[in-house]
C-alpha positions in Angstrom: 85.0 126.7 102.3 84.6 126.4 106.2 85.8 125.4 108.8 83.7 123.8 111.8 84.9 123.4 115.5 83.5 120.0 117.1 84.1 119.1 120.8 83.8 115.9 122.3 83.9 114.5 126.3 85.2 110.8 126.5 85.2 111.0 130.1 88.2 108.6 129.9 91.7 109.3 130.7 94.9 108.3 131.5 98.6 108.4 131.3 101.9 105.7 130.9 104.8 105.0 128.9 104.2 104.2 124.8 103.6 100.9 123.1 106.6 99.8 121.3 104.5 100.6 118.2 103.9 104.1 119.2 107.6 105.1 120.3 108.3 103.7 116.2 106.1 105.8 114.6 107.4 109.0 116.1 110.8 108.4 115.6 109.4 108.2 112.2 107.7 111.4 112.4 110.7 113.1 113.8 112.8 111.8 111.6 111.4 111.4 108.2 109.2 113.9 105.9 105.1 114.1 106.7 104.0 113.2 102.8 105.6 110.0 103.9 104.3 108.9 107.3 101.0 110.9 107.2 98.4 108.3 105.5 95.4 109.8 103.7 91.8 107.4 103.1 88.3 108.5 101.6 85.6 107.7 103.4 82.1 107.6 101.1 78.7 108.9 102.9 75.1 107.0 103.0 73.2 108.8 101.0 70.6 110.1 103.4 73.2 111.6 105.7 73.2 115.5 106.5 76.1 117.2 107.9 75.0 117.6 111.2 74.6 113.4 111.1 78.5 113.4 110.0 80.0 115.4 113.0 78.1 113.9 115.3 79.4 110.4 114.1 82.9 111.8 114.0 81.9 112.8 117.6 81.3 109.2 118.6 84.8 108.4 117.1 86.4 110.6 119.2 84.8 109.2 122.3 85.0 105.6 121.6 88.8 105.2 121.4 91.6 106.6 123.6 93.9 106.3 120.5 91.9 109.9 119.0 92.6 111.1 122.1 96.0 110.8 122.9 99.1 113.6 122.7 102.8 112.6 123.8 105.1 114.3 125.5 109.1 114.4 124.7 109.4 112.3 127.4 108.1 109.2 125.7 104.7 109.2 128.2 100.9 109.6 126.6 98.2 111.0 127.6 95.2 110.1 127.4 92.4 113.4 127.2 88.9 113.2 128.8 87.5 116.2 126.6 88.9 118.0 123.5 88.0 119.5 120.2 88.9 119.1 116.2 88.3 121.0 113.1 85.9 119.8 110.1 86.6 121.5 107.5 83.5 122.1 104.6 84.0 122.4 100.9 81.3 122.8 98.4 82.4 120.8 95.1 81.1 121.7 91.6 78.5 119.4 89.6 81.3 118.2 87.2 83.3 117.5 89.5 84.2 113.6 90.2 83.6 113.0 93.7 86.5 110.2 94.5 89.1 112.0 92.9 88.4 115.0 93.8 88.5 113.5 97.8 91.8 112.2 97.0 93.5 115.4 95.7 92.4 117.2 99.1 93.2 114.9 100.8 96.7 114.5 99.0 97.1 118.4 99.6 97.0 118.3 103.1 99.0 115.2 103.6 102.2 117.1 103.8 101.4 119.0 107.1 103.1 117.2 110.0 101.0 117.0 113.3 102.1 118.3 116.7 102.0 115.2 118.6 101.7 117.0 121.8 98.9 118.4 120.7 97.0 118.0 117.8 94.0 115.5 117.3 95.0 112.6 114.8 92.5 113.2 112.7 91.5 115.5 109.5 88.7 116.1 108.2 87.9 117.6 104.5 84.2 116.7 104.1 83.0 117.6 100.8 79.6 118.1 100.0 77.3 118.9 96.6 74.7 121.4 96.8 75.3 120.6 100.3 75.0 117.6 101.0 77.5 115.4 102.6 78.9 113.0 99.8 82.9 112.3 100.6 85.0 112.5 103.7 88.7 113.3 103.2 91.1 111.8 105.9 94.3 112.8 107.1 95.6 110.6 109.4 99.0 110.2 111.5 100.6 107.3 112.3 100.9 107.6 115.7 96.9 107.7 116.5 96.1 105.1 113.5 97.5 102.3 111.1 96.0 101.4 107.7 94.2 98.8 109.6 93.0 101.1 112.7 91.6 103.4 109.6 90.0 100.9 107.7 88.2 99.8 111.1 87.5 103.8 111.7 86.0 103.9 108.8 83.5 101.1 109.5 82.4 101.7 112.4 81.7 105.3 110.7 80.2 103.6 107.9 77.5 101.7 110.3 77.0 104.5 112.8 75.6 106.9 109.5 74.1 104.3 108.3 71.8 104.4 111.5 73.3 101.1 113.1 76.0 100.4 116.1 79.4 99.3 116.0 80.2 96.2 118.4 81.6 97.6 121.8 84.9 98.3 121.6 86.5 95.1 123.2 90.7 95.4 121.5 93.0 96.5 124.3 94.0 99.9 124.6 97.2 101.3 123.5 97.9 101.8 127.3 97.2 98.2 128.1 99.1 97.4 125.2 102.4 99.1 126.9 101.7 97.4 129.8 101.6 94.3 127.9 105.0 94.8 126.2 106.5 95.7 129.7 105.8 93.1 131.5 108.3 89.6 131.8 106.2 87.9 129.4 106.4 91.3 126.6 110.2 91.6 127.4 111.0 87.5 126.0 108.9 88.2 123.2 110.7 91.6 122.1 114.1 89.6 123.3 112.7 86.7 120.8 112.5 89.4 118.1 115.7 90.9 118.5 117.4 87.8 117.9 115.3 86.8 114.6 116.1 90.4 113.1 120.0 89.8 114.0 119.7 86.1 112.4 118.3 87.6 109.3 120.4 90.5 109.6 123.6 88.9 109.8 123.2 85.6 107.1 120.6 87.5 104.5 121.8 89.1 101.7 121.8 92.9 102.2 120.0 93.9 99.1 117.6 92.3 97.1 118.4 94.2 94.0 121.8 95.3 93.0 122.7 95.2 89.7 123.3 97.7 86.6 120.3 99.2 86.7 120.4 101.1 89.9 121.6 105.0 90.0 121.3 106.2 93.0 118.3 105.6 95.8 114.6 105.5 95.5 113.2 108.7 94.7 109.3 108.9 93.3 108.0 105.7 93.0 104.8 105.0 90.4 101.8 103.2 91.9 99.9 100.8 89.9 96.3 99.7 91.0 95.2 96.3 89.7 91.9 95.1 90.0 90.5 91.9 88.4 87.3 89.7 88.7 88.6 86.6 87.2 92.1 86.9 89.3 89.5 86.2 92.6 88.3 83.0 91.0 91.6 81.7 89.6 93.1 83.1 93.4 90.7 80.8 95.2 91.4 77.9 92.8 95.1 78.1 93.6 94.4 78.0 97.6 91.9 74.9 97.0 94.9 73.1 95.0 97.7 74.3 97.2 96.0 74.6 100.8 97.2 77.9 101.1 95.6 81.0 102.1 94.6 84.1 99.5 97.2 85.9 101.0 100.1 82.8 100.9 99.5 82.2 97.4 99.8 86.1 96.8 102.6 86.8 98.3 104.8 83.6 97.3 103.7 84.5 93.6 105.1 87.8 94.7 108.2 86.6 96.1 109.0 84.3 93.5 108.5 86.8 90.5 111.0 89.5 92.8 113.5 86.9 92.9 113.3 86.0 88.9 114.0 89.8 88.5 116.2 90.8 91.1 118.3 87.4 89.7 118.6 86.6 93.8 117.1 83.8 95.0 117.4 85.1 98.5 115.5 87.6 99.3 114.4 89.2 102.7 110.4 91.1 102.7 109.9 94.2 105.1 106.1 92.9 105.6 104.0 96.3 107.3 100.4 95.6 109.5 102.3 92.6 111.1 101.0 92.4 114.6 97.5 92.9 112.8 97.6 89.0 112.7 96.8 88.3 116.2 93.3 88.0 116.5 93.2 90.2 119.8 94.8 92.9 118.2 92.6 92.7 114.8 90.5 95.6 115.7 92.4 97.5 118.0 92.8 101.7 117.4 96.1 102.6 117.4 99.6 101.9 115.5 100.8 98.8 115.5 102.8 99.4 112.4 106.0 97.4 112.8 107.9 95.3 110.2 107.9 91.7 109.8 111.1 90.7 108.5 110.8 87.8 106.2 113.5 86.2 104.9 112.1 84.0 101.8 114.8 81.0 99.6 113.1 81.3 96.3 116.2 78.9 94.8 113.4 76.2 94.7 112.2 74.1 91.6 108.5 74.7 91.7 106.1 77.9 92.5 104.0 75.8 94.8 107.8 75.6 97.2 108.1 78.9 96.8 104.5 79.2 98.2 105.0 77.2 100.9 108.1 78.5 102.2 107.0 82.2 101.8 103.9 80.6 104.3 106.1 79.5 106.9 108.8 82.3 106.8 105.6 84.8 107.3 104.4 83.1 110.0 107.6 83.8 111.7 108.3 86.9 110.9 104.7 87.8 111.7 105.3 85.9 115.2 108.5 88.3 116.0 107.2 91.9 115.2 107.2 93.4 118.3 110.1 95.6 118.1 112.1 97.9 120.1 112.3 100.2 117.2 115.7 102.4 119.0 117.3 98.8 119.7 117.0 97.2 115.8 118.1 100.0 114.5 121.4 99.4 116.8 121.1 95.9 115.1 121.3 97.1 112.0 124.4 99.8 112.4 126.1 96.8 114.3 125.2 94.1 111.8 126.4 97.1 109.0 130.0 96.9 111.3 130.0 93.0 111.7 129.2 92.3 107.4 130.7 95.3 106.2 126.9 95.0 104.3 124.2 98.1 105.5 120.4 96.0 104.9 118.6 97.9 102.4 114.6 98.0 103.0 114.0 97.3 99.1 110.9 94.9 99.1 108.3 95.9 101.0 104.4 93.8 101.1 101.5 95.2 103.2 98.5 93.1 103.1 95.6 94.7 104.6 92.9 92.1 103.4 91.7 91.1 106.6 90.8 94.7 107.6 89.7 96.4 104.5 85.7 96.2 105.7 83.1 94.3 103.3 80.6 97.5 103.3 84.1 99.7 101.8 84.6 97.0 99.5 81.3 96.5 98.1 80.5 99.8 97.6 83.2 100.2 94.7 82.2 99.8 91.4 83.3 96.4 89.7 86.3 96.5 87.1 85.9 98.1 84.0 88.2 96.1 82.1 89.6 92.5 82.8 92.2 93.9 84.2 92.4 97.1 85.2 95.1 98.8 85.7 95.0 102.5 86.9 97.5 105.3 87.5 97.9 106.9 90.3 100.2 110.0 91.4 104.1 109.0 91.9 104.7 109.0 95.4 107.8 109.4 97.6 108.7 105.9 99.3 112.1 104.9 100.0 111.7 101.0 98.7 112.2 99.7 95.4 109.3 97.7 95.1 105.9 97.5 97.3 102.9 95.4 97.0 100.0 96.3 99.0 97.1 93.6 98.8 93.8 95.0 99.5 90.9 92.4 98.7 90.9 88.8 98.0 87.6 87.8 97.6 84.8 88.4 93.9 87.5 91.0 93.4 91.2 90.8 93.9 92.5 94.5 94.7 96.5 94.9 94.6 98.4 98.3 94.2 102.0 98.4 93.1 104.8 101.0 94.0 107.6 100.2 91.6 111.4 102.7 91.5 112.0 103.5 87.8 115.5 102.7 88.4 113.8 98.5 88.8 110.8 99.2 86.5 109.5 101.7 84.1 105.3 101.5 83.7 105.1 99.5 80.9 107.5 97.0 82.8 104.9 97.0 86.1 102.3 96.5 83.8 104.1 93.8 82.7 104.8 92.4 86.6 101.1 92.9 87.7 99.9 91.0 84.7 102.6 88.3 85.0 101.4 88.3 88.9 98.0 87.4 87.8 99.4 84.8 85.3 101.0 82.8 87.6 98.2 82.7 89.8 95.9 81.4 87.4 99.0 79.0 86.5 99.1 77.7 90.3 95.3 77.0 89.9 95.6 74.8 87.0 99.0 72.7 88.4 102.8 73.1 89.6 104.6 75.6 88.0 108.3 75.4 87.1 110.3 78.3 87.7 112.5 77.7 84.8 109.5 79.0 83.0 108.7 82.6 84.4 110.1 84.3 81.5 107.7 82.1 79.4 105.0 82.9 81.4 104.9 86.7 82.8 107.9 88.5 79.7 109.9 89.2 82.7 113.5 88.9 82.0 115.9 88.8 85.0 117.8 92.1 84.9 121.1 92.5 83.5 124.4 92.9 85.4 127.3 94.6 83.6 130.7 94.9 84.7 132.8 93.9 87.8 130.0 91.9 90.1 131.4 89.2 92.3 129.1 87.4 95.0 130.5 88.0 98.5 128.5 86.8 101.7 125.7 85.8 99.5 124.9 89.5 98.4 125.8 90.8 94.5 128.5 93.4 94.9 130.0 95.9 92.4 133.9 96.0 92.6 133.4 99.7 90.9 130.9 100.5 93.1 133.5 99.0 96.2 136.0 101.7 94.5 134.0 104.4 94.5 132.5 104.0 98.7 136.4 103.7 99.6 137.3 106.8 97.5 134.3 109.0 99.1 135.6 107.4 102.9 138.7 107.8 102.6 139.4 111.0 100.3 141.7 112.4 98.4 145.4 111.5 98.7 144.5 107.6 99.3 144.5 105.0 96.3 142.9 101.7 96.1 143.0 98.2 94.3 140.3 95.9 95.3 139.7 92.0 94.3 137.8 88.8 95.4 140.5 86.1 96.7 139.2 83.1 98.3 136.2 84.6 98.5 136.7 87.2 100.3 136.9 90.5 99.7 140.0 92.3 99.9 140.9 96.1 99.6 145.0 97.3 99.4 145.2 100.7 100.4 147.7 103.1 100.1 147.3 105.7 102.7 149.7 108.5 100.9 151.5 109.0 104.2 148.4 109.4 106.5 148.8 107.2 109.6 145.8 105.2 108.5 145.0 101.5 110.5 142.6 98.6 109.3 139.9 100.0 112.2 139.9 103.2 110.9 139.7 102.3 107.8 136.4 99.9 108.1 134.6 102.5 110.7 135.2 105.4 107.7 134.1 102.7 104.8 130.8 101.6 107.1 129.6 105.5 107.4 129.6 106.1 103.6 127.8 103.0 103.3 124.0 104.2 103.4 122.5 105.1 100.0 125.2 102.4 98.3 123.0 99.4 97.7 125.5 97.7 94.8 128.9 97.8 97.4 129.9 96.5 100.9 133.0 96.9 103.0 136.0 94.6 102.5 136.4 91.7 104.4 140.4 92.1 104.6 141.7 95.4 104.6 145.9 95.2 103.3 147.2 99.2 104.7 150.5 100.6 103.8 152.8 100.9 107.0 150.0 100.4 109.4 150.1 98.4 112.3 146.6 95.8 112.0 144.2 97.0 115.7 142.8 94.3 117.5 139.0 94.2 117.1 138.9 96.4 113.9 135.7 94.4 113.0 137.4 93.1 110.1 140.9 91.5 109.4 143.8 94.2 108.8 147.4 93.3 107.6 150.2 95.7 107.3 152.1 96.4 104.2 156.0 97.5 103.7 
């Protein structure tokens, strides 16, 4: 192993306030653990490429985009860098060993080493080479100087520049003309605009998609399922012919519709990821624009092809209202937790990076070995329940699955990618009747056992309720709670603490994350307190 110093001259520079996508990402970084925000890719290498072709190329990179060139300061400011260096590191693989997976496992390895934003190049490089030659390039990459979709384009214009050709100039905006973008009158409405369609959703969307028996405590490893099949690609593009819907529609109303036969919910809200990737100006630009699309799906319809058609429209707007003041929704969601009594848990989560993955990446992967295939990958630490990624949609439909045990074991999401792959062939023969999912994918709805009432359209556990009052409140104070009218309603006897109905909810609301089966009450009955004005939720006093 070695380790090789390459510096680079942009001539470029520059310095302003962060995109709105930027300033998310590193209160990601700050706040959350590297293994989850890094992102790590392999890159293959044309075969008549020599090391001193790969650094060069990596060179190039560096000097074609501002985003690989960019620290940030605790101010919230970039900067921009004219000149700089990085490290390539060189490790010599054995004959036996197999060159993908081994790429993976580095690159794996160092994916749990955070970056120094105010210093440290985006980028690392592993390249990996046999009797030493070039043959893999692990990636490292964080957030804040790439997306998935800025790395897939990376590694294309990587691809064609070793392969002795030249990328198109680089014509997407800059992330610096993207912040000036978003601060101008026109940015402001549309942020505004998406403020208000995450506080719709918010406030009228049940706050979990699953919550039932089954779930113990919160998303811990999470297995991840590849799928790959030839004939799904065929039966894929006979669905979008009958159904006038794109690969992507088709795939993710199957999705949504088989979630919401599970989770027994019918409403169901999707954290989509690579959102603002669907404005064609920003298709190919280097940076992060990694914000959620909130999509809030009705499932409760008769047929599959309704389902598909309202998942269509309720991406499109979510899509349209992704660019987020990341500090400001998560005030919207603490308030909307305050309002509800109901914290929104970020359970189903769909990133569809189709449109980016590049044809020469594709191609060069070696067709299914078995119709399908499903591979195992390593368990992997994301705080959702369930996640599809969709990577290819065309001669061979490529799909990855992160599934909680606490929703699915593995032979269950076996059992959900195959029924997935079912129903789209289904959809290309005809409508399909939701009565008959069980019938066509094995998936039985999961079970809820004990005391579950439905309260503001979300499934809630009255033990569960009983158990997030206990932990608020503490020891000394008991607790009866029941449904009435439909709402909600906790008695509380404070045990001689001078407790009021405002207290009460604000202690109730902070024990709330992690509890995705409970909610506040909607009526809070306190032994000799006096009921506060504005409490957030309605007090009475007891005698």
């Amino acid at each position: 192993m070695s380790v090789v110093t390459v510096r680079y001259d942009g001539g470029s520079t520059g310095e302003g306030p962060v995109t709105l996508g930027q300033a998310n990402m590193i209160l990601c970084i700050r706040r959350d653990d590297p293994d989850q925000i890094n992102k790590h890719a392999v890159w293959p290498v044309p075969p008549d490429a020599t090391v001193p072709d790969v650094l060069a190329t990596l060179r190039r990179l560096a000097e074609r985009h501002e985003s690989l060139r960019t620290t940030f300061a605790v101010d919230g400011r970039q900067s921009v860098h004219a000149a700089g260096s990085f490290e390539v590191t060189l490790t010599e693989v054995a004959p036996e060993d197999q060159l993908d997976a081994k790429a993976d496992e580095l690159a794996r390895l160092d994916r749990p080493r955070p970056f120094d934003l105010a210093v440290d190049f985006p980028l690392r490089f592993t390249l990996i080479t046999r009797d030493g030659r070039p043959v893999r390039l692990a990636v490292v990459v964080c957030h804040t100087g790439a997306d998935g979709a800025a790395t897939s384009v990376l590694f294309e214009e990587w691809f064609t520049l070793l392969s002795g050709g030249e990328p198109p100039a680089v014509s997407a905006p800059t992330p610096l003309e993207i912040a000036a973008a978003e601060h101008s009158a026109a940015g402001r409405r549309r942020t505004t605009a998406s403020l208000k369609h995450w506080e719709k959703i918010l406030l009228t969307s049940p706050a979990a998609v699953f919550a039932d028996s089954g779930l113990t405590g919160p998303p811990e490893q999470l297995a991840t399922l590849a799928i790959r099949s030839r004939a799904a690609a065929e039966t894929l593009e006979a669905a979008c012919r009958r159904t006038g819907a794109s690969p992507s529609s088709v795939l993710l109303g199957v999705f949504a519709a088989l979630v919401a036969h599970l989770a027994d919910q019918p409403k169901l809200v999707l954290a989509a990821l690579s959102a603002n990737r669907h404005r064609a100006q920003l298709a190919t630009h280097i940076g992060t624009l990694a914000q959620d699309a909130l999509i809030a799906v009705d499932a409760g319809a008769d047929g599959l092809d309704e389902v598909i058609g309202r998942t269509k429209a309720a991406a499109f707007a979510g899509y349209w209202h992704s660019t987020l003041d990341a500090p400001r929704i998560w005030e919207l969601v603490e308030d909307a937790a305050q309002q509800r009594g109901a914290r929104w848990n970020r359970q189903v989560v769909v990133n569809d990076l189709s449109l980016t993955i590049p044809e020469a990446a594709a191609r060069s992967r070696p067709l299914p070995s078995a119709e399908p295939e499903l591979s195992w990958y390593p368990d992997e630490a994301v705080p959702v329940r369930v996640m599809m990624n969709i990577w290819r949609v065309r001669e061979v439909v490529e799909i990855s699955l992160h599934t909680c045990p606490q929703v699915l074991d593995r032979q269950e999401s076996e059992l959900f990618a195959r029924g997935l792959l079912k129903l789209v062939a289904a959809v290309a023969e005809g409508p399909v009747d939701l009565a008959r999912l069980t019938e066509l994918t094995g998936l039985e709805p999961r079970k809820r056992v004990g005391e579950w009432e439905r309260v503001d359209d979300s499934w809630i556990d009255l033990a569960a309720v009983r158990t997030l009052l206990g932990d608020a409140l503490g020891p000394g104070v008991t607790t009866t709670v029941a449904v009435r009218d439909g709402r909600l309603t906790a008695r509380i006897d404070p045990g001689g603490r001078p407790l009021t109905p405002a207290e009460v909810h604000r202690a109730v609301v902070a024990a709330l994350p992690g509890r995705e089966t409970a909610m506040a009450p909607q009526h809070y009955v306190v032994l000799g307190a006096v009921p506060a004005e504005g409490s957030g939720r309605d007090g009475g006093a007891a005698g």
